[in-house]
C-alpha positions, 0 to 999 in steps of 0.5 A, a space after each residue: 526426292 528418290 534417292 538411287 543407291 550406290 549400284 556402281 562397282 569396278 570390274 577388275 579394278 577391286 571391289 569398291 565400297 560403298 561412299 555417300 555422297 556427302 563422304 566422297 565430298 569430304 574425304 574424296 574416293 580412294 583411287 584405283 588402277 586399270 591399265 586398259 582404256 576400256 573398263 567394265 563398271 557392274 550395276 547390282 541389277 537384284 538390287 535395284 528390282 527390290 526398289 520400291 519405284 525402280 528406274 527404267 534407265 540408267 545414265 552414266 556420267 564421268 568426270 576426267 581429271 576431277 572436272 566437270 560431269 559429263 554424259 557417258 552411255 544411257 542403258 535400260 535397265 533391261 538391256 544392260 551389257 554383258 560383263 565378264 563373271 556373268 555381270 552386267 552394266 556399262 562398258 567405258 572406252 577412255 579416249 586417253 589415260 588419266 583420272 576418271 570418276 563415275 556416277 549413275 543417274 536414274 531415270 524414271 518412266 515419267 522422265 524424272 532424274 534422281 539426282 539431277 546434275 547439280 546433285 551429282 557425286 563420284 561413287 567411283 575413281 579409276 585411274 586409267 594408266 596403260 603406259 609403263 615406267 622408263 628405266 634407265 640403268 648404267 653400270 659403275 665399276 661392279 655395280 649398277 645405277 638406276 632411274 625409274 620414272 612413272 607417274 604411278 610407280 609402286 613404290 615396292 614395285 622395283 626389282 633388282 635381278 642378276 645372273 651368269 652369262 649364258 644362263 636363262 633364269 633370273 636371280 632377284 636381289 633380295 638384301 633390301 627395298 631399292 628404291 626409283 633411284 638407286 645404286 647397288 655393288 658385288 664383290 665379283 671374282 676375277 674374270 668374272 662378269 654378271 648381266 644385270 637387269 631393273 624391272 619396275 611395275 607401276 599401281 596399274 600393274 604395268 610393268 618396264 624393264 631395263 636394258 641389259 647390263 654387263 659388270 664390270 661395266 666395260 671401259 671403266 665406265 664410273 660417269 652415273 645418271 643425272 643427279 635427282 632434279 637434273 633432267 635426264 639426259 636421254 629425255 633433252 633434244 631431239 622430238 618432243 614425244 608423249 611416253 608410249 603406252 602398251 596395247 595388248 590384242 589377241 589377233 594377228 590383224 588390228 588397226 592403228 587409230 591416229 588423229 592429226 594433231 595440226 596442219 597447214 593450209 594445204 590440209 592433210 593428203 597422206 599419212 606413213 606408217 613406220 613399225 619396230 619389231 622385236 629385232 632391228 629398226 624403224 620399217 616403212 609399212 604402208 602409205 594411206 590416203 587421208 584427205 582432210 582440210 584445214 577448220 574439218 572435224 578432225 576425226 580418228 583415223 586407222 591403217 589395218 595392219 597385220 603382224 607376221 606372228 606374235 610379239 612386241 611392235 612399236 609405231 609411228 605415224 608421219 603425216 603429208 600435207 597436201 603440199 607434199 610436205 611431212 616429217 623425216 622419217 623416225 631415227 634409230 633413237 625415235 621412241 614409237 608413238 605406240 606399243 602394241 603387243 601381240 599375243 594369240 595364246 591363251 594363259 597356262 592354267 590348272 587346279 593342281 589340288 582341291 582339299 575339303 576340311 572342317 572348318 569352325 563354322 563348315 566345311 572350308 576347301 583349299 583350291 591350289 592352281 598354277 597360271 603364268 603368262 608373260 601378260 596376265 592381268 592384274 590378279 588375273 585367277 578367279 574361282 567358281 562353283 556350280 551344281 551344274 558342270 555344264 552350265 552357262 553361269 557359275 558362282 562366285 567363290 573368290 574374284 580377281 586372286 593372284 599368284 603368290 608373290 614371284 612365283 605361278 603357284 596360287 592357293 585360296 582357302 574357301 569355307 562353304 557359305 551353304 550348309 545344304 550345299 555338300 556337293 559341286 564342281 569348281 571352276 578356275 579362269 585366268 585372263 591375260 591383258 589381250 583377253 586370252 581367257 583359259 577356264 579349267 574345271 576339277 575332273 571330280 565333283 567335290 565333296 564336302 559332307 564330311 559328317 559319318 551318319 549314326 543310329 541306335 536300335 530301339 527294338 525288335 520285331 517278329 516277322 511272324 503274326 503275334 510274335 514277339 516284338 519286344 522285351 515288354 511283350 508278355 509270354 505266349 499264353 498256355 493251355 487252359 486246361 492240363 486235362 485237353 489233349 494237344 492235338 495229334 502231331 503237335 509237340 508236347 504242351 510245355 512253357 518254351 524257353 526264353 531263347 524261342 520267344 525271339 523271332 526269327 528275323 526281327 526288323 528295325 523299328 521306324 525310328 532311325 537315327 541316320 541323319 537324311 540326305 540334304 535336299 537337292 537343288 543347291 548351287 556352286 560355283 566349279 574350278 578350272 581343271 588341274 593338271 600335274 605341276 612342271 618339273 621345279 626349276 634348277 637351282 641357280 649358281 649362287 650369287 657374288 655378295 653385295 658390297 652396297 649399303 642401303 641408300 640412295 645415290 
């Protein structure tokens, strides 16, 4: 029976190694975390054409919350999609977060499947997660008490940060790993109050964050959070809601699907749109009429709706029965269905510095940048080269980098592959959650033949026909006989000197040891272009000291 190859990789997930069936079975594939509904899953088309009987199609099958396979997008292996980095394959839109895995299934010419359904193995598990962990924060006295809640959460994704009132940056608290729930203290001087603040990112790489709080917390507070197994009190009472997720658009004008989830006899006639913007409360948007019947498909619906610029919007969606029955509208306290963040700009990008070294086993060039967005993507930098600064694909150096950790600086070192490869452009992009993509591309072509040529002389010739040509060559031949008379007008018949047989402008012998240019023709991926770094930040006032010990409340 054919056999296909394990083809699938995640983009923008992490590189996925390659698992047999038999080994997904017993060990199970490891996990990753995207945190878009929509991902894009390569096929190595190279390697399917060195099959010996390629398939003429591919059928993708996935499986949410390790259930049953079911059938996703057939493509021929010819029309596969575009993927970002020049790849190609399938793009999966999830209807909902949770845990998905995928497969591939070849198709031949004569309509045979390998392997057939029965057969069938997850070669990949993603886990789409687009909602953000809840944090909660009080403050106690001179300190602060925290929950984070998330289903994902980064066990070192949780972030004390403190500053003076009235300043702009933020100072993380460094003394110690804090834990989902946790507690912290500072000896403050008199009259003096800090603002204090708890960011969380989840494995997804979604990021929540808490309101602001002010120490000393006002009116002596000293009540904390609900213990650990207590239900938190801001999730009791009131509408049962699913935590909102995030989406993130590049554009000003996008549209609000929504599904009714029940309905009476007199069905559906109308649905309200309410929108929170980054200041105030709930808004009435706009009215749409729907028309749907009780036992009807229930199809996804949309409002368009335009956002007056950039920011955060939250929404919420309250249908109308035909019998014009429906909802309140949302409280002050009501949490939005949805969050759509709106972002136009693209991601600040350049290559602050490319620096070309010996390596042990070739050149190997350090590529520097800086990018910052408050929206990058998970390990949003990739690095590229070409021969070609114009052309349409580039090669891969290095895919999906981050920054160094809390800062917009990044840093890859690159040891050249190709050892005919001495010249090229670098390119660098960077990719927020919208989309936005920024590519910056090295002004100068980067060298990397660092190898200073050499050569030797092996001898020397006369310019002159039966010249000297060398220290073998034998001396000019004498008169014959002493008695002969040079001819009128030549100079006395005499040996000359050794000096006279040299010549007069000897030239290089045809075997030289200059080592010849390395042939044309070779590929490399160019970087993204460098800018000169901003100014460095000012130095924050220093911070009161801690008076916590390490530990949970």
């Amino acid at each position: 029976m054919r056999r296909p190859l394990l083809l699938v990789t995640m983009l923008g997930a992490a590189a996925v190694a390659a698992w047999s069936a038999s080994r997904a079975q017993e060990e199970g594939l490891p996990a990753y975390y995207w945190p878009h509904r929509t991902v894009g899953i390569p096929v190595n088309v190279e390697q399917l054409q060195r099959l010996p009987q390629p398939p003429t199609q591919l059928q993708l099958y996935y499986a949410v919350q390790r259930g049953t396979f079911q059938k996703g997008p057939r493509l021929p292996v010819t029309h596969l999609q575009a993927l970002d980095g020049g790849k190609r394959g399938f793009l999966f839109t999830a209807e909902r977060d949770g845990d998905y895995e995928f497969t591939v299934q070849f198709v031949y010419a004569d309509g045979s499947v390998s392997p057939r359904l029965e057969e069938l193995a997850p070669q990949q598990r993603i886990i789409i997660d687009t909602t953000p962990p809840l944090v909660r924060l009080v403050a106690i006295g001179t300190g602060v008490e925290w929950q984070v809640s998330d289903e994902h959460l980064d066990p070192r994704g949780v972030q004390l940060q403190c500053r003076w009132p009235g300043t702009r940056d933020w100072t993380t608290v460094t003394d110690r790993a804090f834990r989902p729930t946790d507690r912290y203290q500072w000896q403050l001087p008199a009259g003096k109050t800090l603002e204090v603040r708890v960011v969380a990112r989840d494995r997804a790489g979604n990021t929540g964050v808490s309101p602001i709080v002010r120490v000393p917390a006002e009116g002596a507070a000293t009540a904390g959070l609900p213990r650990p197994g207590a239900p938190p009190d801001w999730l009791s009472g009131g509408r049962t809601l699913p935590a909102p997720r995030i989406d993130y658009v590049n554009t000003l004008k996008f549209d609000v699907e929504f599904t009714i989830q029940r309905m009476g006899p007199s069905g559906v006639k109308a649905a309200h749109l309410f929108v929170l913007k980054n200041t105030g409360g709930w808004e009435f948007a706009k009215k749409v009429d729907v028309h749907l019947r009780p036992g009807e498909k229930e199809p996804v619906l949309t409002i368009p709706y335009e956002a007056p610029g950039e920011g955060t919007y939250g929404f919420y969606i309250i249908p109308e029965s035909g019998a014009g029955k429906r909802a309140d509208d949302p409280q002050a306290d009501d949490p939005p269905m949805l969050y759509v963040v709106v972002d136009t700009t693209p991601p600040y990008l350049k290559i602050t510095g490319v620096q070309v070294r010996p390596g042990s086993r070739g050149p190997q060039v350090e590529i520097t940048w800086e990018c910052a967005d408050p929206n990058l993507m998970p390990q949003p930098v990739s690095l590229e080269w070409s021969l070609d600064r114009s052309a349409s694909r580039w090669n891969e150096i290095k895919y999906r980098l981050d920054n160094l950790p809390n800062s917009s600086v990044g840093r890859y070192v690159w040891e050249v592959p190709d050892q005919q490869l001495w010249k090229f452009w670098i390119r660098a992009r960077a990719v927020d959650k919208a989309a936005n993509t920024t590519e910056f591309v090295w002004p100068q072509e980067v060298i990397v033949d660092l190898e200073k040529p050499s050569a030797t002389i092996n001898k020397v010739r006369s310019s002159r026909p039966g010249g000297a040509t060398g220290p073998d060559t034998p001396p000019p031949t004498l008169p014959q006989s002493p008695s002969e008379e040079p001819p009128p007008g030549a100079r006395p018949t005499s040996v000359p000197p050794t000096s006279s047989t040299l010549p007069a402008t000897p030239g290089v012998s045809g075997s030289s040891a200059i080592p010849s240019v390395p042939p044309k023709g070779t590929q490399m991926l160019p970087l993204p272009p460098a800018q000169p770094a901003p100014d460095a930040p000012a130095v924050a006032p220093p911070l009161p000291p801690n008076t916590s010990t390490p530990g949970s409340s």
